[in-house]
C-alpha positions in Angstrom: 36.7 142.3 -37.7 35.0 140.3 -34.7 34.9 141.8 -31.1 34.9 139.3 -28.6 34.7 140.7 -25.1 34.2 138.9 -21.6 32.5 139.8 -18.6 34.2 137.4 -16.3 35.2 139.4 -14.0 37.7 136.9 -12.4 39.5 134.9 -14.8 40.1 131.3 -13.2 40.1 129.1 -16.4 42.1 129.1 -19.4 39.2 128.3 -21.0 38.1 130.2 -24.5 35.1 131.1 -22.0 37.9 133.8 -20.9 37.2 136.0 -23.9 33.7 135.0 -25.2 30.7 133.0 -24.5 29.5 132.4 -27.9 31.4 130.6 -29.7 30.9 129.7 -33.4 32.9 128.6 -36.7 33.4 132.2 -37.6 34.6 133.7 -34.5 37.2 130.3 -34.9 38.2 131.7 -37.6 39.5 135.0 -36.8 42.7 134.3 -35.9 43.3 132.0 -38.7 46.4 134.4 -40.2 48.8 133.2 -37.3 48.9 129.8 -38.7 52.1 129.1 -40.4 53.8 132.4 -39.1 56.6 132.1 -36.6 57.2 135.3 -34.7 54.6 138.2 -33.9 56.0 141.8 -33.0 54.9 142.7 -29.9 54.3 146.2 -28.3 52.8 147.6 -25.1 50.7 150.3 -25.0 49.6 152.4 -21.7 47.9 155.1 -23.1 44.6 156.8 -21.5 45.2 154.0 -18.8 43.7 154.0 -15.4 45.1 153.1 -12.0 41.7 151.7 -10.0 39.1 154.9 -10.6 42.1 157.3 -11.4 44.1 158.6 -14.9 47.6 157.0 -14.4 49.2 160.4 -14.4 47.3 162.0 -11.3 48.1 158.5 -9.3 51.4 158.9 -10.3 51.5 162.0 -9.1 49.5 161.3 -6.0 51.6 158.9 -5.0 55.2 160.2 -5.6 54.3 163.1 -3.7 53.3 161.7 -0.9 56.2 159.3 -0.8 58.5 162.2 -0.9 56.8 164.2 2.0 57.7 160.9 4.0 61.3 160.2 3.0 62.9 162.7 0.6 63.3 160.9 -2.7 61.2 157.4 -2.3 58.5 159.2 -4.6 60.8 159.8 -7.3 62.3 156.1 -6.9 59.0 154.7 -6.7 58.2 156.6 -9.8 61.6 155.0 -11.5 60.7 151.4 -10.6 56.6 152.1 -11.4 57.9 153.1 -15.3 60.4 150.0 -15.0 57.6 147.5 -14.5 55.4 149.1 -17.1 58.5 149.1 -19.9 60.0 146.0 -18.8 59.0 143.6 -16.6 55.2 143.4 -18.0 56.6 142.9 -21.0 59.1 139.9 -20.2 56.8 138.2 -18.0 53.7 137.9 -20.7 56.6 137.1 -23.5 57.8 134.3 -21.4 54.5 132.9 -20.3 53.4 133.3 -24.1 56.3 131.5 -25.8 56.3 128.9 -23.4 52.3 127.8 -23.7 53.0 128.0 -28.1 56.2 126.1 -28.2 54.7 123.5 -29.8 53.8 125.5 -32.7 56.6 127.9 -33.0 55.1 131.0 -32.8 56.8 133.4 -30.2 56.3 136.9 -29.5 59.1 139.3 -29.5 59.7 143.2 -30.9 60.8 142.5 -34.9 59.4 144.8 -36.9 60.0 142.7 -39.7 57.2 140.5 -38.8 53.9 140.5 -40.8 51.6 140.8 -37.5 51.7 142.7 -34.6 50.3 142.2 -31.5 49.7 145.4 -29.2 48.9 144.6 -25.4 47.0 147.6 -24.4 46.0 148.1 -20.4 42.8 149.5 -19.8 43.0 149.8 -16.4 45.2 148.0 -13.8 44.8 147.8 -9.7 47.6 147.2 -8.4 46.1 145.5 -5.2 47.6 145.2 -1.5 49.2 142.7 0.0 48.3 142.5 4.2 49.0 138.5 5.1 45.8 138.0 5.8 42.4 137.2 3.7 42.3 141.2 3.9 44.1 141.0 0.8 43.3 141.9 -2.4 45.4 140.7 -5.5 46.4 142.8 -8.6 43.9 143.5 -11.6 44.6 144.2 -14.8 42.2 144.8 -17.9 43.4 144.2 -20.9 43.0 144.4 -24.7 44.8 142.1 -27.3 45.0 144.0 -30.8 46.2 142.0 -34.0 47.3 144.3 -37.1 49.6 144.1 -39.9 53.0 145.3 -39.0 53.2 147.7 -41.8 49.1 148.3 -41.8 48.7 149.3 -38.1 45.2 151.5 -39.1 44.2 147.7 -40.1 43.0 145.5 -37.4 42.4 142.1 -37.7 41.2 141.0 -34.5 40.5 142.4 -31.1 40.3 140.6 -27.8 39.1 142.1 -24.4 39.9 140.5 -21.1 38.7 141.6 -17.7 39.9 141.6 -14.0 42.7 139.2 -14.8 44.4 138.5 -11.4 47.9 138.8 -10.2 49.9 137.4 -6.5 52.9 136.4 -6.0 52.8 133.9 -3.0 56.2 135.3 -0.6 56.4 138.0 -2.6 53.1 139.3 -3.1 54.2 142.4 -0.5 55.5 144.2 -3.6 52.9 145.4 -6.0 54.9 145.2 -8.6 55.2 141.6 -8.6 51.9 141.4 -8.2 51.3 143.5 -11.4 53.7 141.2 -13.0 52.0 138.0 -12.2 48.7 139.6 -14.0 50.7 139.8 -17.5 52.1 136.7 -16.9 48.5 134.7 -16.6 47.5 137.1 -19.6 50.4 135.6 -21.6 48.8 132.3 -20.7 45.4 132.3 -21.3 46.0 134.1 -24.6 48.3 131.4 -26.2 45.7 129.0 -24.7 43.1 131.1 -26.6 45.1 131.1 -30.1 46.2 127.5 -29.6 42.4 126.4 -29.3 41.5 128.5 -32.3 44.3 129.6 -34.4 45.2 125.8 -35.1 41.7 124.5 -34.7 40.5 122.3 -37.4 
């Protein structure tokens, strides 16, 4: 198994740059196994994340306290919608942006566990950023890890991908950090069809 990782540390391109700088015939290779397979199962995993510098269960807790000393209840609604982006909406937004850039090669990610491969999208670390209307802003971050096993082999891993500070706004709406946490699985979506499509199916 190759490990590609990237040190950008703000992803702009779509470029294989994103995930490595060397590139060669082997590391072209290692995704060869998605050629000629039409759906990948796809899971999310949050474990042992962190929120900026802090475990995500002391920011959680952090932060739904002090909502609630402010308005009674907020915390535990921000707490609600906080679990809702992480179990829904990260997940629709990358599946979308991924099906959409590998239409052309009918490959689509979606939970089937009677796929042969399964992709696992695990967050490192996420920032969810601030929003201010000014250039005092600061967009969501997310880093990111793209693991490729068999569905009914998950000890085996057949490829790993790392991808750093990968950036999330959302223009009008960019006010709400959870759009902007949504936008940064959407761009991951992105750049990793981009990344199979240029080596997966490259001749």
């Amino acid at each position: 198994m190759k490990y590609i990782f990237s040190t950008v540390a703000i992803l702009i391109t779509l470029s294989i740059n994103c995930f490595s700088q060397k590139r060669d015939k082997e590391n072209y290779e290692e995704l060869k196994f998605l050629v000629g397979q039409s759906v990948l199962n796809l899971q999310f995993d949050y474990q042992g994340m962190t929120v900026g510098e802090k475990p995500e269960q002391l920011y959680i807790e952090e932060k739904r306290d002090t909502k609630n000393s402010r308005a009674e209840g907020s915390g535990n609604k921000w707490e609600h919608d906080w679990e809702f982006n992480k179990n829904e909406d990260f997940p629709r937004r990358f599946t979308v942006l991924f099906n959409k850039h590998l239409a052309k090669k009918n490959l689509v990610v979606g939970k089937d566990s009677n796929a042969i491969y399964t992709l696992t999208v695990k967050t490192l670390r996420i920032e969810p950023g601030f929003h201010t209307g000014t250039l005092a802003s600061s967009p969501a971050l997310a880093d990111l890890e793209f693991i490729f096993t068999k569905t009914d082999e998950p000890e085996k891993v057949l490829c790993k991908l790392r991808i750093k500070g990968v950036e999330g706004s959302a223009g009008f709406a960019s006010f709400d950090a959870g759009m902007r946490m949504q936008e940064c699985y959407a761009k991951a979506g992105k750049i990793l069809a981009s990344y199979i499509m240029d080596n997966a199916y490259k001749k």
